[in-house]
VMD Tcl script that draws the C-alpha trace (Angstrom):
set ca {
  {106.13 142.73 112.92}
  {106.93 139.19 111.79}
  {108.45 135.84 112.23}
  {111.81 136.84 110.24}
  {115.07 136.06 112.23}
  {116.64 139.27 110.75}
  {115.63 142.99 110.42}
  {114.73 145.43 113.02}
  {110.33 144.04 113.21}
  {111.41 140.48 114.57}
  {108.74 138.88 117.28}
  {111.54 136.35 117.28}
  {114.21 138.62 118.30}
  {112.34 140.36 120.92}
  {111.54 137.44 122.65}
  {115.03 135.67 122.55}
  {116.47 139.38 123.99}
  {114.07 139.26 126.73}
  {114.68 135.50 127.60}
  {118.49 135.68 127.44}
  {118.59 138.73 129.72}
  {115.52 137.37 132.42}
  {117.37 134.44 134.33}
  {120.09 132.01 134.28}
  {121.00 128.52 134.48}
  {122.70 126.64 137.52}
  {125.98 128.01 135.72}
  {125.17 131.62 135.91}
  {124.86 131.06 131.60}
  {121.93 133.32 130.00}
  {119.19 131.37 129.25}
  {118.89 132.44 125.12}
  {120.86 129.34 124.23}
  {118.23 127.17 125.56}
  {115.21 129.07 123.41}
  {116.07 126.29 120.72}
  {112.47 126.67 118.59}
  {110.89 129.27 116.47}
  {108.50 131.70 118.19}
  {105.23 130.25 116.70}
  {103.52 129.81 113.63}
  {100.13 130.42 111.56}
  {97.13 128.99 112.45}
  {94.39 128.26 109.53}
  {93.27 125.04 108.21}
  {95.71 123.42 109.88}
  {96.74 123.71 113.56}
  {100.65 124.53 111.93}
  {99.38 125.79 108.63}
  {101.62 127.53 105.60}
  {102.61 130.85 106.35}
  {105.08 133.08 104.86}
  {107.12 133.61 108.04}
  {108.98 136.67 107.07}
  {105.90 139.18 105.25}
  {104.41 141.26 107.73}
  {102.00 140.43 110.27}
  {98.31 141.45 108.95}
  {94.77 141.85 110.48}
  {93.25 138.78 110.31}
  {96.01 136.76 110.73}
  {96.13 134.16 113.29}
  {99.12 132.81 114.97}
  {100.61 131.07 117.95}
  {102.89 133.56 120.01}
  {104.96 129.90 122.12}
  {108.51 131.21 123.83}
  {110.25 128.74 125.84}
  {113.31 126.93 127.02}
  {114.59 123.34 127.08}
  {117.68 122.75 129.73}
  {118.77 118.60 129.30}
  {121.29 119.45 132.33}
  {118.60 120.53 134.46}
  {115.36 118.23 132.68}
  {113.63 120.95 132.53}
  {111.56 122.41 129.06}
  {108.61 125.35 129.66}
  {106.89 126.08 126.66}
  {103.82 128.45 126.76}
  {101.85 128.69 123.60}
  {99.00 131.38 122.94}
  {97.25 131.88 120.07}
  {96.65 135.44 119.25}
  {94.54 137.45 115.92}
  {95.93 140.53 114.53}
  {93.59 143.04 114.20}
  {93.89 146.62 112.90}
  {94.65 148.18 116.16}
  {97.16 145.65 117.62}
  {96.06 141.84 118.54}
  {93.59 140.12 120.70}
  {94.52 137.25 122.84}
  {92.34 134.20 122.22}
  {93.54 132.19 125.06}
  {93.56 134.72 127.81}
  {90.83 132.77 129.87}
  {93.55 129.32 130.16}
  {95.04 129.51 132.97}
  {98.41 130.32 133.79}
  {99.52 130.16 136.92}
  {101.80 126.93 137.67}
  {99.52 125.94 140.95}
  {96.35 126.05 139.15}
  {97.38 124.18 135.97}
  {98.26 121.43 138.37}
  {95.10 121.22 139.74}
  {93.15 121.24 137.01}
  {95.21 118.34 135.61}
  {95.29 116.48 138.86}
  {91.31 116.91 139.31}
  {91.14 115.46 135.35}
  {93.07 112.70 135.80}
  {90.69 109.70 136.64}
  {88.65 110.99 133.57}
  {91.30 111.36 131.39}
  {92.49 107.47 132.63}
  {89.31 106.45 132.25}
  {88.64 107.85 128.82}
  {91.81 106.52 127.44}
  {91.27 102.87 128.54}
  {87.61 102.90 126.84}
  {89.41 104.08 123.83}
  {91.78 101.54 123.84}
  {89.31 98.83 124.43}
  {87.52 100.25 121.68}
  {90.40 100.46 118.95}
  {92.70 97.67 119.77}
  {93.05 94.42 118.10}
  {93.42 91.44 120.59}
  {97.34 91.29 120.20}
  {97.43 94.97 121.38}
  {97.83 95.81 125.17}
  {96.65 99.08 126.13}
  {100.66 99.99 126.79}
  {101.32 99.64 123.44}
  {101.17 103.27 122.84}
  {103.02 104.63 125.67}
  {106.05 101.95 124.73}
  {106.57 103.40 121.35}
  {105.88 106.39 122.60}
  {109.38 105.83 124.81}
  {111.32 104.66 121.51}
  {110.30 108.00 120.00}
  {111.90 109.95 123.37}
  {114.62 107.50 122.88}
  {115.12 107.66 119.11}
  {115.27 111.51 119.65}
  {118.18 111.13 122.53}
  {119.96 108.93 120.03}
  {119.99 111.43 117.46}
  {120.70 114.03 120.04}
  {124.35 111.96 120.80}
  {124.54 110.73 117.57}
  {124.64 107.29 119.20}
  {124.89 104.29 117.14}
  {124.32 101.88 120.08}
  {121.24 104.06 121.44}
  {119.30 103.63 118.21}
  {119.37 99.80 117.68}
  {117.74 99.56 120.41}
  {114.76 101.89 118.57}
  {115.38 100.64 115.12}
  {114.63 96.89 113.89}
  {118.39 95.57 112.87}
  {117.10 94.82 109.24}
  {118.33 95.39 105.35}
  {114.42 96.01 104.75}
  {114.31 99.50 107.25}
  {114.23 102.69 105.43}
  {114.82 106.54 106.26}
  {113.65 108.83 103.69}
  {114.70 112.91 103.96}
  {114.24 115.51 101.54}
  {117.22 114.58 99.31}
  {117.43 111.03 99.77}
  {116.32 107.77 100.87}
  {118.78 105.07 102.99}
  {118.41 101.27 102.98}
  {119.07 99.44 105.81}
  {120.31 99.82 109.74}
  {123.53 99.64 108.59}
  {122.85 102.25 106.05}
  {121.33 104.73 108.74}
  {124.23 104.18 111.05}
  {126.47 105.14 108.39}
  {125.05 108.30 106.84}
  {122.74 109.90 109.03}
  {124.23 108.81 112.85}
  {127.56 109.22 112.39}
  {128.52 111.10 108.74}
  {125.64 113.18 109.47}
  {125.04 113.84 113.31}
  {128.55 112.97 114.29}
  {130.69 114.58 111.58}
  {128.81 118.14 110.83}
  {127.58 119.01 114.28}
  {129.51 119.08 117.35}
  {125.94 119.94 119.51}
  {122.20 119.00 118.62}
  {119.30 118.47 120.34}
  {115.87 117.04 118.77}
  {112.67 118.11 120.31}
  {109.51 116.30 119.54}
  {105.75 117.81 120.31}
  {102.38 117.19 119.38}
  {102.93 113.14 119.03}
  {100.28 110.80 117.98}
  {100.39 106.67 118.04}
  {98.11 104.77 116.29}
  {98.82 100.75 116.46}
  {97.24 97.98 114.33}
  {97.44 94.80 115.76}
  {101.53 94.06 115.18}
  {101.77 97.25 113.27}
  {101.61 101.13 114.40}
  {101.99 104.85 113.09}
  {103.26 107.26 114.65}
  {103.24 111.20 113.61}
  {104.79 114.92 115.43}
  {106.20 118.15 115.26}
  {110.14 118.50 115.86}
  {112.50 121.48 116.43}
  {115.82 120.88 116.03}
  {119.23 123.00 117.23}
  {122.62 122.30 116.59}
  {126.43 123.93 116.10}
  {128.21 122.86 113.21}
  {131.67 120.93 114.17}
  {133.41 123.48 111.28}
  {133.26 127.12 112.29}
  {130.73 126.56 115.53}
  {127.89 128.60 113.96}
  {124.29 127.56 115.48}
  {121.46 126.11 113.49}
  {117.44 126.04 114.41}
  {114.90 124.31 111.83}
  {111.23 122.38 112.59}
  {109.45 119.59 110.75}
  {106.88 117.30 111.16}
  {107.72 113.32 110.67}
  {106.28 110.18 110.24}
  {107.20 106.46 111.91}
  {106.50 103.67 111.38}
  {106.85 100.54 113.85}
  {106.49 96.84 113.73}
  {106.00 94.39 116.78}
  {108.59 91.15 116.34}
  {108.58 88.63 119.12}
  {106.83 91.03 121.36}
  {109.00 93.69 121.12}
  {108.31 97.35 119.50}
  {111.00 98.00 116.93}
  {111.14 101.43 114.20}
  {111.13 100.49 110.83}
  {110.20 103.13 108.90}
  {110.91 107.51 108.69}
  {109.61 110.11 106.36}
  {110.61 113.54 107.53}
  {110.53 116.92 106.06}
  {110.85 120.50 106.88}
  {107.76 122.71 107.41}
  {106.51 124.11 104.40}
  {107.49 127.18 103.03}
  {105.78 129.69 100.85}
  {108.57 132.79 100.69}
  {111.94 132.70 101.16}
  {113.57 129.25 101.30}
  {114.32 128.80 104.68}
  {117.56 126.97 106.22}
  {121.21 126.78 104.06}
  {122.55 127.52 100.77}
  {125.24 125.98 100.02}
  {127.07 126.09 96.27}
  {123.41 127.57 94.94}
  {121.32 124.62 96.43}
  {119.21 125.48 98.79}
  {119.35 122.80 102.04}
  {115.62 122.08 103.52}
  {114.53 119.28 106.32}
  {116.36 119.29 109.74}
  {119.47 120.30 109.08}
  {121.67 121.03 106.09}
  {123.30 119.99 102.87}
  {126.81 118.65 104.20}
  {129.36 118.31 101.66}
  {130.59 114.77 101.57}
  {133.49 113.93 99.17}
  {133.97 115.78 96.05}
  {132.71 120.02 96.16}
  {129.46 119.92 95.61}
  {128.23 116.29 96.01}
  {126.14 116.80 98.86}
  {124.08 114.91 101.61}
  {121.03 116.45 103.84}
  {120.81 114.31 106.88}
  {118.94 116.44 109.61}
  {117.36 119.73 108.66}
}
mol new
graphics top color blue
foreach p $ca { graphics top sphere $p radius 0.5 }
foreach p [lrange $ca 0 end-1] q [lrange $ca 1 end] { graphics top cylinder $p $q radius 0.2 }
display resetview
């Protein structure tokens, strides 16, 4: 078995089957279009470490086994993660003790709550620089849900009210690096997410927010599916990325994005297109002459 998207031992592919025929949506639709991220991933030094996603599973290995859907009609997304070593006989699951039913996760996070409330605000008091407010990091955390729902409409209007209207912003992306809001707007909101795909949808995870005084960082995980406007054919890639934020006249503004694909130690995932291969959240669009070419989202 493996990660692969293609051949007959695909973990993938048997979970996407059994998800698109258990269920539907308030439409009667099957519910495969809305499994929009890869299965799971290895787990080694790193909590999403290098793996070669398409060689064969082998004892030893550990990996996360995480199906799920994500419905924006319905604002719903269920994700359930497990992390799971191969062995020479099969696998063992290393999370079987977590709990799973929906009743008892709620109660262990309601009966955590006033620790978990309590723990954060000694953290905060602990970390933050008079300017900073304890709210700080749930505000940027909102222009991160709202920077991803501006990509997700390719909306123009949606993201100035995430990014700081300057010259001096920056978005840098495997194959190139824009200057400016006006820039951004330009290439990667509307040539980009407007022009090659008629459908995408961002989805961020694992987020962390550090702030500095007038100055924060944040970092997470992102899966991101889309249809391309020309022939309608559907497109899945993950990342990681990297934010920066700056506080002006009180108010939290995005200044700053590094983003990149996950890395990749066999076969190059995501396009090729002309003989160059197309990493990071999207693609290599062609923009003007054959061959000149822009990556915008991977």
């Amino acid at each position: 078995m493996d990660f692969c998207n293609k051949g007959g031992k695909s973990v993938h592919k048997i979970a996407y089957n059994y998800i698109n025929s258990h269920g539907k949506d308030l439409h009667d639709k099957p519910l495969g279009s809305y499994f929009i991220h890869g299965l799971g991933h290895h787990i080694g030094l790193n909590v999403h470490d290098p793996g070669e996603y398409c060689a064969p599973f082998q004892p030893g290995m550990v990996i996360t086994i995480e199906p799920g859907i994500y419905i924006p009609e319905e604002n719903l997304g269920v994700r359930i993660e497990d992390d799971v070593l191969i062995t020479e006989t099969g696998h063992k699951l290393l999370s079987e003790q977590l709990p799973r039913d929906p009743d008892e996760i709620e109660r262990i996070m309601a009966e955590a709550a006033p620790t978990r409330t309590k723990g954060e605000k000694g953290e905060a008091r602990g970390n933050v620089s008079s300017a900073e407010t304890p709210t700080d990091g749930s505000v940027i955390r909102g222009l991160i849900e709202k920077y991803a729902k501006s990509i997700d409409g390719a909306d123009t209007a949606l993201a100035a009210e995430v990014w700081l209207d300057s010259p001096d912003v920056s978005f840098i992306h495997p194959l190139g690096h824009e200057h400016g809001f006006e820039q951004i707007k330009q290439n990667v909101y509307m040539r980009l997410m407007g022009d090659a795909f008629s459908e995408r949808k961002l989805s961020v995870h694992d987020v962390s927010v550090h702030v500095y005084g007038d100055a924060a960082w944040a970092e997470f995980y992102w899966d991101f599916a889309a249809q391309f406007r020309k022939d309608g054919s559907p497109l899945t890639t993950h990342g990681r990325e990297t934010q920066l934020y700056r506080k002006e006249q009180g108010r939290w503004r995005l200044v700053h994005v590094h983003y990149s694909g996950m890395p990749v130690t066999a076969e190059p995932q995501g396009f090729s297109s002309g003989g160059n291969i197309a990493v990071s959240r999207g693609l290599m669009a062609q923009r003007g002459q054959r061959g000149r070419q822009i990556d915008r989202r991977e």
